[in-house]
C-alpha positions, 0 to 999 in steps of 0.5 A: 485518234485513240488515247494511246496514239498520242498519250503514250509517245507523248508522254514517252517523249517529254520524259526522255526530254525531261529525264536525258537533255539537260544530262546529255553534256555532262554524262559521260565525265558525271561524277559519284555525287551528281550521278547518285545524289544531286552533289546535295542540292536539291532545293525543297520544291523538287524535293518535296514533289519527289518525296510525294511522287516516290509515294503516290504510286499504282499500289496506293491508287489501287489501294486507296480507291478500294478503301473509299468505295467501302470506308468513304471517307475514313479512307482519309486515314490513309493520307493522314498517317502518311502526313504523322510519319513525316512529321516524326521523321523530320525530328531525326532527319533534321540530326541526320541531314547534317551528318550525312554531309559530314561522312558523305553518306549515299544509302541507307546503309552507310548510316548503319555501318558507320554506327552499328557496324560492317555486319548491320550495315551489310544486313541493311543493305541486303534488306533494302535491295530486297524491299526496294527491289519488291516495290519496283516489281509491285510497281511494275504488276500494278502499274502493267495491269492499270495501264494495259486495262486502260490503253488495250495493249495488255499487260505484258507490253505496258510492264516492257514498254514502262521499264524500258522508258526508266530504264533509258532516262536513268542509265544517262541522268542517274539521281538528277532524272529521278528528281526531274521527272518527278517534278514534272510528273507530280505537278501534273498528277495534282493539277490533273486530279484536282481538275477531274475531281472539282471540274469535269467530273460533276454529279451525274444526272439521275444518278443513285445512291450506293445499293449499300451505304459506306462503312465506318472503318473499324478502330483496330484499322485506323490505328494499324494506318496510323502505326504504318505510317508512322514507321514506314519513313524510318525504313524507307530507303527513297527518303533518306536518299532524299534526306542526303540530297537536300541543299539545306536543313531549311530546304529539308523541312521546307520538302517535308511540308510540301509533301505533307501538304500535297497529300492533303490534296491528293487524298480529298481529290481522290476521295472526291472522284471515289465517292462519284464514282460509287454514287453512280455505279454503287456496289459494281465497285466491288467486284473490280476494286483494282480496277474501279477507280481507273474505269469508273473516273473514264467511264464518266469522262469524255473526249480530251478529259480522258486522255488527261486522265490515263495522263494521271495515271502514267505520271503516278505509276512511272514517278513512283517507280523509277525512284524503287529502280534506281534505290535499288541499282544504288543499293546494289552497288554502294552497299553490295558490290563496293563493301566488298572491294569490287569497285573502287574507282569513281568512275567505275561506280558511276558505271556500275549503278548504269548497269546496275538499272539495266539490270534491276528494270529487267528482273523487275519485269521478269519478276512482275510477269510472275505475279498476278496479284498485285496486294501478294506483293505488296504485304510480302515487301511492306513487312520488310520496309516495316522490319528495316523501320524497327531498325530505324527506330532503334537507331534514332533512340541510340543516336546520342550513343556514339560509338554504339556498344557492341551489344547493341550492334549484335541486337540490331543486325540480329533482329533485323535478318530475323525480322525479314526471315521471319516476314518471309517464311510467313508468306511461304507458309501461310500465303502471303496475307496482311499477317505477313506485313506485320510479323517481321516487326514484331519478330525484329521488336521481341529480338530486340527486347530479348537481346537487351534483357540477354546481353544487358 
């Protein structure tokens, strides 16, 4: 029996089980604070493999397995980074969590409003419908390509099928799905990925050395891993949701750690299968990057370990993005739509985020179709996530201002619609390289520091 006979309904069908029975009761009469946050109890297990799980996803798979095939293990940077981000936001998310709960926030963007204003706050919620809603299509493009290459029923019906599945566990479970899933799909991917990398997949017989040893990443990439890393938290928008949603301050430190740790994890089972894999096939790896760590860990697998393995890859792709669709459904509603007086009622709010996840898994997979290469897109969005951290950053140094001065309100609304235009006629102009992840930062920086020396 070929892997997609089992693998792909089976997964299906737990998900559905997973993300939709223990919702199906309560759907219908769900409220705002169930629907969109988990009414704030979250506990810190389920949170921190939902932290974890919104990150580990096709893009950093792809990316990962590239850097380990050229950099060895240097590419551990990567993880490392992620782990120092954490650590710096957990400083601001332990004043955040309870101010959350004091002015009932939901997105990113109430954050913004109540502190900086209607305008920052309509300008943050712009942004992140526009960054989460990129990494649902990066998602989407590499996920579609990854899992069309593995099962032989193409790209385009994977991105269908993989859309089609969120979508429907979403629309009944809302925010309750997204962090039950996550649970179940993280658990495996670590259980898996370390029995791949420390049971199954054992040095080959005869193998040889890499036609070309690894290279010493240089210093100027560590330090942008580490700089990424350390912003990126502040303008993600997934972990101030989850933020929100913890039960506790403790249960908030407690996902933070879980994360962290889990990371660690990841990243030496990950670099372990890279370096087998290149210790066999040595310089191939090359000329199929993207592709290298799915095909070359299958080539060396056999019977049920390799239905295990695309299992791995399912649970990562599909944990990662559901989380960007209904961010962004989420988004949509709460800082789009409701701002504007077009939806009062709790209910109507309930049913418009449903809608809004129908919506944003459609052009998700319209957008994704347009796309061929995946790295395009992920620079493109990342410089958007990393203009919304400068804002992020901004506001933790101002959090003791309460209220904040107009001036400073005028400086962070305008830095931010400026960084984002900034990132994005970059990638019009030029074609979207690394230069474009970086250019929306320094654009929102230098307005800040301007506008603090105009309007001092």
């Amino acid at each position: 029996m070929a892997w997609d006979d089992f693998v792909l309904p089976g997964f299906a069908l737990l998900m559905l089980v997973v993300g939709v029975w223990p919702q199906r009761a309560s759907a219908k009469r769900a409220g705002r604070d169930s629907f969109l946050i988990s009414s704030r109890d979250v506990g810190g297990l389920a949170n921190g493999f939902s932290i974890a799980a919104s990150k580990i996803g096709s893009g950093v798979l792809v990316t990962y397995s590239t850097l380990v095939f050229t950099y060895g293990l240097d590419a551990l940077w990567l993880f490392g980074s992620y782990v120092a981000g954490y650590i710096l936001f957990y400083l601001f998310a332990m004043r955040l969590h309870p101010e959350s709960r004091s002015q009932s926030y939901y997105t990113l963007a109430d954050y913004f409003s109540r502190r900086f204003g209607p305008a920052a706050g309509r300008v943050v919620g712009a942004l992140t419908v526009l960054s989460q809603g990129g990494w649902v299509i990066t998602n989407v493009v590499a996920g579609g390509h990854l899992l069309g290459e593995l099962s032989g029923l193409g790209p385009g019906l994977m991105m269908v099928g993989m859309t089609a599945l969120i979508g429907a566990y979403l629309v009944v479970g809302g925010f309750n799905a997204v962090i039950r899933t996550d649970v179940v799909q993280y658990a495996a991917l670590l259980v898996i990925l370390c029995l791949v990398a420390w049971v199954a997949l054992q040095p080959a017989q005869g193998a040889t050395l890499p036609a070309s040893p690894v290279e010493p990443m240089p210093l100027g990439q560590k330090v942008s891993f580490l700089v990424f890393g350390l912003l990126f938290p502040m303008g993600s928008a997934e972990l101030w949701q989850r933020t929100y949603a913890a039960r506790s301050q403790r249960h908030l430190l407690g996902s933070l750690a879980i994360a962290s740790v889990s990371f660690v994890v990841v990243g030496l089972a990950l670099s372990h299968i890279c370096l087998e894999i290149r210790s066999t096939i040595g310089s191939a790896m090359e000329s199929e990057t993207g592709m290298g760590l799915a095909l070359g860990a299958a080539d060396r697998l056999s019977g049920a370990w390799v239905s295990l393995w695309y299992a791995a890859f399912l649970c990562a792709i599909v944990s990662s993005a559901d989380t960007f669709v209904f961010t962004t459904a989420s988004a949509i509603v709460e800082d789009l739509l409701e701002p504007q007086g077009l939806i009062r009622d709790e209910r109507a709010k309930v049913m418009a985020v449903r809608v809004a996840v129908v919506g944003v898994s459609v052009a998700g997979v319209s957008l994704a179709l347009s796309f061929g290469n995946v790295l395009d897109v992920t620079y493109l969005f990342a410089g958007i996530t990393l203009t919304m951290a400068i804002g992020g950053l901004y506001a933790w140094l101002l959090i003791r201002v309460d209220p904040i001065a107009r001036g400073a309100r005028m400086r962070l609304a305008a830095a931010m619609t400026l960084g984002a235009v900034a990132t994005i006629a970059h990638g019009v102009v030029t074609g979207v390289t690394v230069g474009t992840a970086v250019i929306g930062a320094a654009t929102a920086v230098v307005v800040l520091i301007l506008g603090k020396v105009v309007l001092a």
